[in-house]
VMD Tcl script that draws the C-alpha trace (Angstrom):
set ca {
  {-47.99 22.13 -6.33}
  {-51.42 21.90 -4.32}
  {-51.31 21.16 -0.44}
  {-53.15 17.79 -0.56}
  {-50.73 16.38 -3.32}
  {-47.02 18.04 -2.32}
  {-48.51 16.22 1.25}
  {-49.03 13.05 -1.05}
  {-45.31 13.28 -2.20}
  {-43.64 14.15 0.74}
  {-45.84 12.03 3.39}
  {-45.08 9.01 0.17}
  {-41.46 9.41 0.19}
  {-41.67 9.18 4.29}
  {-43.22 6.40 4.38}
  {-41.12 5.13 1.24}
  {-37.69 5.99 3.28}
  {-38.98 4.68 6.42}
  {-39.98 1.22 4.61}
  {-36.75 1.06 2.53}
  {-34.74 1.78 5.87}
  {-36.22 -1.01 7.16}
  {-35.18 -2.99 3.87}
  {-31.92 -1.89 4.32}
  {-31.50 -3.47 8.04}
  {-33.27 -6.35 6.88}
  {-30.29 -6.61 3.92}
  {-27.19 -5.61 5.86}
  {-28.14 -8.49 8.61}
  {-28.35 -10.81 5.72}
  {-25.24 -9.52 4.40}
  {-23.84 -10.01 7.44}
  {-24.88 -13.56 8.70}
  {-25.26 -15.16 5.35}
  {-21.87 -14.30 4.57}
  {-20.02 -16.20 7.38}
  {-21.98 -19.29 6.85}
  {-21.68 -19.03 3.12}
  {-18.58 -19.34 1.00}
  {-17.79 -16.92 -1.83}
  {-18.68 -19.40 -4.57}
  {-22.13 -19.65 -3.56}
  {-22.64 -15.84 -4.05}
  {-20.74 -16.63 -7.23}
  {-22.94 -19.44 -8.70}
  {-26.11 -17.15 -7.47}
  {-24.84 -13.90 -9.15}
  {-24.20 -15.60 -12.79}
  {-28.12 -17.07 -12.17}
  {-29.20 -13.60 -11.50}
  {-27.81 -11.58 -14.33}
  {-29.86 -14.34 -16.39}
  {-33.04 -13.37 -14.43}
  {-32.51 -9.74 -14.60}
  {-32.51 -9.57 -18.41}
  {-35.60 -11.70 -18.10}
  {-37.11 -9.27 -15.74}
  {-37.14 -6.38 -17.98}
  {-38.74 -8.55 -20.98}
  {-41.42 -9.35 -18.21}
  {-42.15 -6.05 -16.50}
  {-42.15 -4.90 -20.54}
  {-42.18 -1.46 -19.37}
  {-45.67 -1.66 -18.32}
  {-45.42 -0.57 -14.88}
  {-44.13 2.73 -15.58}
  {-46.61 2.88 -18.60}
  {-49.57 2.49 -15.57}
  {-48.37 4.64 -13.66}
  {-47.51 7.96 -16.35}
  {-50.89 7.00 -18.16}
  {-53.24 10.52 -17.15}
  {-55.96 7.93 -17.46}
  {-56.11 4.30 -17.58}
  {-59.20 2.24 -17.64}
  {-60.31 -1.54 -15.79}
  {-59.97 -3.05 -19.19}
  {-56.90 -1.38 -20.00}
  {-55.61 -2.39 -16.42}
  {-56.83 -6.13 -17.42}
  {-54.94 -6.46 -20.69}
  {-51.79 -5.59 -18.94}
  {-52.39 -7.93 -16.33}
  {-52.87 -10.52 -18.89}
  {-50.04 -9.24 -21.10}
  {-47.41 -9.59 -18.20}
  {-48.61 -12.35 -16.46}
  {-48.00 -14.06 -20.33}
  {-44.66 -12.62 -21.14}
  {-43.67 -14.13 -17.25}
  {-44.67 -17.82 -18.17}
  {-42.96 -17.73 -21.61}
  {-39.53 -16.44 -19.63}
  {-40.40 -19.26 -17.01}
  {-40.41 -22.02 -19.82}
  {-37.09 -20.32 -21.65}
  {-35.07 -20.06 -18.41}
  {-35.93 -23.45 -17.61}
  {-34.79 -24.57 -20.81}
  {-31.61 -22.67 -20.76}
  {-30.50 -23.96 -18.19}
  {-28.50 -27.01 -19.52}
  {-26.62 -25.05 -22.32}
  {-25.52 -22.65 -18.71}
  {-24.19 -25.56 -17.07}
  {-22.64 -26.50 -20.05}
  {-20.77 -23.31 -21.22}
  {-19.80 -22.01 -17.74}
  {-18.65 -25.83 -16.13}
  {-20.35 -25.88 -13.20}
  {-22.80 -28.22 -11.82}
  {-24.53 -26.62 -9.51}
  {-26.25 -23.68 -12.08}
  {-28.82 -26.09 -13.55}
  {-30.84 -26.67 -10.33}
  {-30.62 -23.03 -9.66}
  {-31.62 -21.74 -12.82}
  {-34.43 -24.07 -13.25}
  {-35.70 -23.47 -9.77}
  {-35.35 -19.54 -9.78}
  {-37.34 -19.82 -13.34}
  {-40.49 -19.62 -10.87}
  {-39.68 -15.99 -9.96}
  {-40.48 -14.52 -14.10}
  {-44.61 -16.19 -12.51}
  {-44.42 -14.20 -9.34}
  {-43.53 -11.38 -10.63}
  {-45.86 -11.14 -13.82}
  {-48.31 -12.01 -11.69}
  {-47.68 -9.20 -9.29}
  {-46.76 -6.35 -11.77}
  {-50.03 -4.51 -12.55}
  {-50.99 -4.87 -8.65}
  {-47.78 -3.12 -7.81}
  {-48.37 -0.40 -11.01}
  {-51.63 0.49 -9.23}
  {-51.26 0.82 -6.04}
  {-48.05 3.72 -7.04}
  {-50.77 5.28 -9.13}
  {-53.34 5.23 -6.21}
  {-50.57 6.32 -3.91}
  {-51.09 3.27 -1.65}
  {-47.18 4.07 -0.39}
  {-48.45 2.80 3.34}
  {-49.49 -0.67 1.49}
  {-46.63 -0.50 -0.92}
  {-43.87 -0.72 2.20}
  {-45.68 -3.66 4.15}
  {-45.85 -5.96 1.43}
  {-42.08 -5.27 0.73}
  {-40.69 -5.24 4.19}
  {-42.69 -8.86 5.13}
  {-41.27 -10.60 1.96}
  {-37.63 -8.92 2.91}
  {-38.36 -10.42 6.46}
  {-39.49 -13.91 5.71}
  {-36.80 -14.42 2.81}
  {-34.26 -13.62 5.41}
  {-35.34 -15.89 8.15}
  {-35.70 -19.06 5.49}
  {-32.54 -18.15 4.18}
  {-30.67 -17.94 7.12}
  {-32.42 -21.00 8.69}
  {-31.30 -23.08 4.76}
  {-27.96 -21.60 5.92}
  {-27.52 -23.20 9.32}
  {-28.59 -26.12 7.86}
  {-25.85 -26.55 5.86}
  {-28.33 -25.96 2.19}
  {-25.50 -24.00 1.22}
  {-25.98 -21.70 -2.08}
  {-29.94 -23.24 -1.82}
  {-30.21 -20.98 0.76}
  {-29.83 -18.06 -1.37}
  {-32.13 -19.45 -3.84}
  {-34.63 -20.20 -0.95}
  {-34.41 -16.70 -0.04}
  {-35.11 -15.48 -3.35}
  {-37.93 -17.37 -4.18}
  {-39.87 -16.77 -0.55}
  {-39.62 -13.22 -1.35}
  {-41.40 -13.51 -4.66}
  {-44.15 -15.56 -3.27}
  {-44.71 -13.95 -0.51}
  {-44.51 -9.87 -2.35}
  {-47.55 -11.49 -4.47}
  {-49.35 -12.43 -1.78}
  {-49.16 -9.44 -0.13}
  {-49.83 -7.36 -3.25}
  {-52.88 -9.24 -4.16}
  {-54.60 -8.42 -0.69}
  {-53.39 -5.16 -0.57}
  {-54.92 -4.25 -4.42}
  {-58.30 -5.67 -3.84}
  {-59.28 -6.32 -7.87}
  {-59.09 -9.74 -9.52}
  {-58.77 -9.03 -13.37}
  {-61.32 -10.21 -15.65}
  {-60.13 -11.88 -19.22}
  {-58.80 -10.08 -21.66}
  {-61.22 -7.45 -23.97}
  {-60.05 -6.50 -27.63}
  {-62.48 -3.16 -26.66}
  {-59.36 -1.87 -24.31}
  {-57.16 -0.86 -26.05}
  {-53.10 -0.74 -25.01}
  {-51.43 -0.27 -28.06}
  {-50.08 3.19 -26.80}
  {-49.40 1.80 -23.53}
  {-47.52 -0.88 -24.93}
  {-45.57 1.37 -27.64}
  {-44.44 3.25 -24.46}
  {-43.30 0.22 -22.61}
  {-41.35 -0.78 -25.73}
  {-39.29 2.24 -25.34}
  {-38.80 1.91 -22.09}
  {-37.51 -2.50 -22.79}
  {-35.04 -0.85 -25.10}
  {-33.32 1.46 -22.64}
  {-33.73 -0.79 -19.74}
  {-32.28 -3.84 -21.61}
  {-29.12 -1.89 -22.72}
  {-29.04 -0.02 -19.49}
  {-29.50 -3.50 -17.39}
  {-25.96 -4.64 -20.19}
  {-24.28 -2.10 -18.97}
  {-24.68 -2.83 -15.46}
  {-24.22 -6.14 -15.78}
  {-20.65 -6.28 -18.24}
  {-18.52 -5.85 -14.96}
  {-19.67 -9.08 -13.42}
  {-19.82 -10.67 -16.73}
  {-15.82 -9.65 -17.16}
  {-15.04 -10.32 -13.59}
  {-16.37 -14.15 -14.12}
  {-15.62 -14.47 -17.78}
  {-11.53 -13.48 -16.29}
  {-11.37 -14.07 -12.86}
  {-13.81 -17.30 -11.71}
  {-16.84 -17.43 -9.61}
  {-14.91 -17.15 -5.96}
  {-13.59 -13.20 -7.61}
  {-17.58 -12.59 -8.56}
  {-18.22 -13.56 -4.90}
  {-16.57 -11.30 -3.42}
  {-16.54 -8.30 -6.30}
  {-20.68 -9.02 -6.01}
  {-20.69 -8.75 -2.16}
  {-19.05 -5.51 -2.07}
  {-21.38 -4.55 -4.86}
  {-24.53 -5.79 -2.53}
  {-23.47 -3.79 0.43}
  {-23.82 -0.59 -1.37}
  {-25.32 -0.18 -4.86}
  {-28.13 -3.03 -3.37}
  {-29.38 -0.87 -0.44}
  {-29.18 2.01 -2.71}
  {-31.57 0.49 -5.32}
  {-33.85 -0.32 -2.82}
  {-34.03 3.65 -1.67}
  {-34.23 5.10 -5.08}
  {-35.96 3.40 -6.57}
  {-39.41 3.41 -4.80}
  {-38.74 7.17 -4.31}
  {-39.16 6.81 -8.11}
  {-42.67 5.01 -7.42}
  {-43.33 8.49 -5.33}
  {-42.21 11.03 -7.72}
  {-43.82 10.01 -10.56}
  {-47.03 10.07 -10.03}
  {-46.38 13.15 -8.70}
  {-44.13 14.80 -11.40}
  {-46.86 13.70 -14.36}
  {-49.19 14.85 -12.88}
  {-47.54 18.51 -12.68}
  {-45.47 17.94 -16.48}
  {-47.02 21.34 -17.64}
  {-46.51 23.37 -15.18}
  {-43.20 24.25 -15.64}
  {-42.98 26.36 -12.60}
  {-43.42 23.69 -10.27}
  {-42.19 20.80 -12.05}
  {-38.58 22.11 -12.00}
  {-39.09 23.20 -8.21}
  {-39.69 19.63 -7.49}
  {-36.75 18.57 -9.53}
  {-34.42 20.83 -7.76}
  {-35.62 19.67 -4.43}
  {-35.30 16.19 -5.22}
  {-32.00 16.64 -6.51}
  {-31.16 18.43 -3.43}
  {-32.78 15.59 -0.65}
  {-31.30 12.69 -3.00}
  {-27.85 14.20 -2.85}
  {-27.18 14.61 0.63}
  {-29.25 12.33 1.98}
  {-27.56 9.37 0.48}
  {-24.29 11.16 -0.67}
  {-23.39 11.77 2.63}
  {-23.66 8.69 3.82}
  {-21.82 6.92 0.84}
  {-18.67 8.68 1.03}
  {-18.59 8.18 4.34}
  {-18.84 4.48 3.39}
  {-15.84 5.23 0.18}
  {-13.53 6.86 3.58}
  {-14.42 3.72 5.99}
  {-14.23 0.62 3.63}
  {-11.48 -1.15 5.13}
  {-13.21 -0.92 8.80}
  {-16.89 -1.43 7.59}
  {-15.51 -4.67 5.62}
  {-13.98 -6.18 8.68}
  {-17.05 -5.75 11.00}
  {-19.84 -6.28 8.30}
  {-18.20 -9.30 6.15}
  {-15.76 -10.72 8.32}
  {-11.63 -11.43 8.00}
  {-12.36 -13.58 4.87}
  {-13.67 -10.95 2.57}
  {-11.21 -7.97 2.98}
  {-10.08 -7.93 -0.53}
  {-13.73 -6.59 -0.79}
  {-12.75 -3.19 0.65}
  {-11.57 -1.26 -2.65}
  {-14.60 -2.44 -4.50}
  {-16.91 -1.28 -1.66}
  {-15.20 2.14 -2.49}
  {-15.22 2.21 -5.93}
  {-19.16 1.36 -5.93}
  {-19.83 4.17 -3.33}
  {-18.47 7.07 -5.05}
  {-20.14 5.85 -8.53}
  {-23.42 5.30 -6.49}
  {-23.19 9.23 -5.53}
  {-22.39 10.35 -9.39}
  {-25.43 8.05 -10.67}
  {-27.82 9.24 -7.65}
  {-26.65 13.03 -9.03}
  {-28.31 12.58 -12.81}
  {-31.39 10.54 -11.23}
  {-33.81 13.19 -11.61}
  {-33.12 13.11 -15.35}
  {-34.51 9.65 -15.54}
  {-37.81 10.75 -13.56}
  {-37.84 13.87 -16.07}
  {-37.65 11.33 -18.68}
  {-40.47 8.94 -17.97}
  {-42.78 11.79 -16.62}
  {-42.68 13.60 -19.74}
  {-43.27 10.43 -21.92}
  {-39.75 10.78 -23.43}
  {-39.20 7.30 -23.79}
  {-37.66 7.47 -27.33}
  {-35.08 10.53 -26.23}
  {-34.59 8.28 -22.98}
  {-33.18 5.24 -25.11}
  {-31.22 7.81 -27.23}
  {-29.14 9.14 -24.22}
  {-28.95 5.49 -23.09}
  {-27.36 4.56 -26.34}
  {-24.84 7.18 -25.41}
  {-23.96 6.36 -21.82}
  {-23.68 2.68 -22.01}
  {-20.99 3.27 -24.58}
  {-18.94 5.47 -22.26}
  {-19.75 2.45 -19.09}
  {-18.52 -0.11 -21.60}
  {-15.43 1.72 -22.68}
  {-14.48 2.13 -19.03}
  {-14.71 -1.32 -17.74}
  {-13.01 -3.31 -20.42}
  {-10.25 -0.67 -20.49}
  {-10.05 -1.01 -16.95}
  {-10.49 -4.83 -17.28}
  {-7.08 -4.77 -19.28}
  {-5.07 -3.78 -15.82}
  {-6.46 -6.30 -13.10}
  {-9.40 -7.02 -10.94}
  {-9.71 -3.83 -9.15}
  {-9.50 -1.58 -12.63}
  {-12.90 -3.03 -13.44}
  {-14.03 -1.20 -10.20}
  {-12.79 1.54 -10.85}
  {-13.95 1.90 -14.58}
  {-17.31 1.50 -13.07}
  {-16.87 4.52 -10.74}
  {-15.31 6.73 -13.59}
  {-18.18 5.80 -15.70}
  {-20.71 8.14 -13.94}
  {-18.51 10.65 -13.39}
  {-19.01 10.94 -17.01}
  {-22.11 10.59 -17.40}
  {-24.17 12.57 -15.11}
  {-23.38 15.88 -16.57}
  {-24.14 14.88 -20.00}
  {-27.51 13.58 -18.87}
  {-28.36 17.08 -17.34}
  {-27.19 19.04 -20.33}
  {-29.08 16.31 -22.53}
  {-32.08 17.12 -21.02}
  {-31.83 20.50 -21.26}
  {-31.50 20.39 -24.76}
  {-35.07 18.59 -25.46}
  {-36.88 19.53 -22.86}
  {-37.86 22.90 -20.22}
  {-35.38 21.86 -17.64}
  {-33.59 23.59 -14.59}
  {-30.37 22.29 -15.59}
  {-28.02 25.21 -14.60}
  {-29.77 24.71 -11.09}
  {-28.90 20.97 -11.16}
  {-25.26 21.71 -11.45}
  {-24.94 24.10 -8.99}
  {-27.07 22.02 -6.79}
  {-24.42 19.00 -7.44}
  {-21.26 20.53 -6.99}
  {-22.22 21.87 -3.73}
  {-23.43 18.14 -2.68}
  {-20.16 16.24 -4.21}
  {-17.94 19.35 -1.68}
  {-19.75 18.57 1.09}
  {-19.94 15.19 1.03}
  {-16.13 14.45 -0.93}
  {-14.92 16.64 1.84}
  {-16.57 14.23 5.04}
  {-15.49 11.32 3.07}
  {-11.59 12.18 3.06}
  {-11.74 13.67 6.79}
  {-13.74 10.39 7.99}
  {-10.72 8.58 6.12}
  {-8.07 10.71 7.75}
  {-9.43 10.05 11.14}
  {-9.55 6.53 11.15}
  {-5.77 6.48 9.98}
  {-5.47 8.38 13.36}
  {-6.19 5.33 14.95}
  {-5.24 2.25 12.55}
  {-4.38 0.01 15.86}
  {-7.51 0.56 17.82}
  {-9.87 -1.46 16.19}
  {-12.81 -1.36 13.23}
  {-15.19 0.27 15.72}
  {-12.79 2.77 16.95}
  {-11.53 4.10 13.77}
  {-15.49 4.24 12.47}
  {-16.48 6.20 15.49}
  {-13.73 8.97 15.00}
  {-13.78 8.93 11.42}
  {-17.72 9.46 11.77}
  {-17.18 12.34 14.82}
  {-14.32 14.20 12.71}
  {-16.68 14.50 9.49}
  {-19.61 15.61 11.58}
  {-17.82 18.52 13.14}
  {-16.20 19.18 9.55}
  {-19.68 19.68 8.53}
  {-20.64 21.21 11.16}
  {-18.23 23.97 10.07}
  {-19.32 23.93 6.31}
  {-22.43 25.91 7.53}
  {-20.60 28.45 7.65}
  {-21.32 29.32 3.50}
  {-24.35 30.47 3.07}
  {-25.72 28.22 -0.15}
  {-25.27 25.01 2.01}
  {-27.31 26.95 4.80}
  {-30.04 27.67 2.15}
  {-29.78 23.95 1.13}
  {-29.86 22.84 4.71}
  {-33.18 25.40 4.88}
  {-34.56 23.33 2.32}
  {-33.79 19.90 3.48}
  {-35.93 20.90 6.59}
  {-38.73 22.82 4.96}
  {-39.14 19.16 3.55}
  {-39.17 17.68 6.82}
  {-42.17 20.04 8.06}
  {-43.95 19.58 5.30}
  {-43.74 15.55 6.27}
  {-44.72 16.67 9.59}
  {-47.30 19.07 9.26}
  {-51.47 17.63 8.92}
  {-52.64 17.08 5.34}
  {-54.98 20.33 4.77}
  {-53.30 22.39 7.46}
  {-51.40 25.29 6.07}
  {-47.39 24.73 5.64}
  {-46.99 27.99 7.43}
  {-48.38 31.77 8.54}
  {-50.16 33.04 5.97}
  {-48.53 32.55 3.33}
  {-50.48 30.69 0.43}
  {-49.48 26.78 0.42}
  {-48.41 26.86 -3.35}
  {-45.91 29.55 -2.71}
  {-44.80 27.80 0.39}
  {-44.13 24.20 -1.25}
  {-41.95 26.13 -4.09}
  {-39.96 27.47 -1.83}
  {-39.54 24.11 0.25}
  {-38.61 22.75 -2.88}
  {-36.37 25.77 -4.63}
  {-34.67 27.20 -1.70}
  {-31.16 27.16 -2.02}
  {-31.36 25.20 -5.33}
  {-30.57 28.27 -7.15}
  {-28.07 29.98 -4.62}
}
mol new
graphics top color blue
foreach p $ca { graphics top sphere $p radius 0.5 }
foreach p [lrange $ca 0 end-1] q [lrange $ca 1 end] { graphics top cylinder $p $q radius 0.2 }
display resetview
């Protein structure tokens, strides 16, 4: 990979983490004070709203941001017509939402879902509106311009919402928050892309972009089912207070996660099709990214599996404690899923849409099959169905890919196993030391649970592949550091250096 663009990557996911850190504050401290002046049922009446809006969401994006951004070239008319072509499909959703709202009131008995509905219909306009601006500045690498516009609509959502809140809006608050972050994510997309698109020219054509996005609706729409048939049980079985508090467990992890992931996919990208055919360096980056995803967030979620029963007590309050095996459940499946995310980058950087919708096929079936069976026992089986799921999956995704395309796959495993030892391993000792303490208090038995797993860790560096991974993890973090144009190190030349950033300890 050249100096100026593994500097792109690695200065984009910075800035990218940094942003989405931010995000994550921003959604913890709503997490936290929206939930003691909310009751479960309002998260309840939101969360059957949103599964609505998120099937809408991927008829509206239609593919077409990821279509911008693989495109190797992709002209103003082109970027016009897709402008046009979302901005359409958002208005149509609008109307339909709008209009389904009264046969939703009517099926699921409550009230309260028809004002919602209709009102969050708005959101399928802001975001057509906003798509193609958000599609170009990932392809321009705008990552700076990117994390502003996100962090000020994450930051004025919260303050309306939790001002709706102490004004006793109850569940409007939610839906206050929701739409302020729309609006205001358009607005600050708009400024930062600096193009107004011009009408709509037969002489651009899109057809191929389009195809491609139409690959990419199919997997996303069964993908988007599968996530989705756990709350759909949970309410169908257990009523809208259960979804509550099933969906704010669910928020405090998988949420945050999301929001790290996936503009790290905006980053890599652009990055990875740019570099499709050269092998060499297209599976160094894969192995790398595999490698920073892993610990970097799987650390840090099975800490959260060992600590649920504190963190739920501080961060939710006495009322939501139930919430503490779901919290678990959701971070150890959010580690297995994080493992086979690089497939999905491989996927779309390639332009394997069609093989991506294949696979999809194949893993929703094994998520579906483990919910409802898990469904069948009680209210915390549908958890864990949902963690067993990935556990399933992720090495069939590797091995799939492997089978239809170059890809480091024996790497990837290797890679994995080391990162599910070291961080299954901090997760049980961080549980085992706040069991030392089960009288002292949530704080207490986080803060030895947390000191126990780092000095566990500590000792893990003793085996030499998880030095060679550590060795990588901070070659990364020069590269961040180091000037764009200055060498990454001695004399080395800077393509040799960045492969070894990214390989190092990948293959151990």
């Amino acid at each position: 990979m050249s100096d100026g663009l593994a500097h792109s990557a690695a200065r984009g996911a910075t800035v990218t983490l940094t942003a989405q850190g931010g995000r994550i504050v921003l959604q913890l401290l709503s997490i936290i004070v929206l939930s003691r002046l909310l009751s479960p049922h309002d998260y309840g009446l939101l969360t059957i709203v949103l599964v609505m809006i998120g099937i809408g969401e991927i008829f509206r994006d239609f593919g077409l941001t990821s279509a911008s951004v693989q495109a190797p070239e992709l002209s103003r008319g082109q970027r016009d017509n897709l402008f046009w072509i979302n901005t359409g499909i958002g208005v149509a959703l609008a109307s339909l939402m709008y209009l389904a709202a009264w046969p939703l009131q009517a099926i699921s008995g409550q009230p309260e879902l028809l004002g919602i509905a209709q009102t969050l219909a708005l959101m399928f306009v802001f975001n057509g509106l906003a798509t193609q601006y958000r599609a170009q500045l990932m392809r321009s690498l705008r990552f700076v311009a990117l994390a502003v516009s996100d962090i000020a609509a994450a930051s004025l959502a919260l303050i309306v919402a939790i001002a709706a809140a102490g004004l006793g809006l109850g569940y409007w608050a939610l839906v206050l928050q929701q739409l302020t972050s729309g609006f205001v994510l358009l607005a600050c997309l708009v400024l930062h892309g600096r193009w107004l698109p011009r009408w709509y020219s037969r002489t651009a054509p899109v057809r191929a972009l389009v195809v491609f996005g139409w690959n990419l609706v199919a997997t996303n729409l069964i993908s988007y089912g599968a996530s989705q048939i756990d709350t759909i049980l949970v309410a169908s079985r257990f009523g809208t207070a259960s979804v509550g508090v099933y969906n704010r467990a669910y928020q405090l992890v998988m949420t945050p996660l999301s929001q790290m992931r996936s503009p790290l996919t905006n980053v890599a990208l652009p990055v990875l099709s740019r570099i499709q055919h050269d092998r060499e360096r297209f599976d160094a980056f894969v192995v790398g990214g595999q490698l920073a995803l892993g610990y970097c967030f799987g650390i840090p979620l099975l800490l959260v599996a060992g600590l649920a029963d504190p963190l739920v007590q501080i961060l939710l309050g006495p009322q939501w404690t139930q919430a503490a095996p779901f919290l678990r459940c959701f971070a150890i499946a959010g580690l297995l899923s994080t493992l086979a995310f690089v497939g999905y980058w491989t996927y779309v950087a390639r332009g394997l849409a069609h093989q991506l919708f294949r696979y999809t096929m194949v893993a929703t079936v094994i998520k579906v099959v483990c919910v409802v069976t898990g469904s069948f026992f009680g209210l915390e089986w549908i958890a864990i169905g949902f963690m067993v799921a990935p556990a399933l999956e992720w090495p069939l995704s590797l091995y799939w890919l492997s089978r239809i395309t170059p890809f480091p796959a024996r790497s990837l495993y290797g890679g994995a196993f080391r990162i599910l030892a070291v961080a299954g391993t901090m997760g049980v000792v961080a549980w085992a030391g706040s069991m030392l303490v089960p009288h002292a208090g949530p704080w207490a038995q986080i803060g030895v649970g947390v000191g126990l797993a780092v000095i566990e860790a500590a000792v893990l560096l003793v085996v030499r592949p998880l030095r060679r991974d550590l060795a990588t993890l901070v070659g990364f973090a020069r590269l961040v550091a180091k000037r764009r144009g200055e060498p990454a190190g001695g004399s080395e030349g800077t393509d040799a250096q960045d492969k070894r950033v990214a390989t190092e300890g990948g293959n151990g």
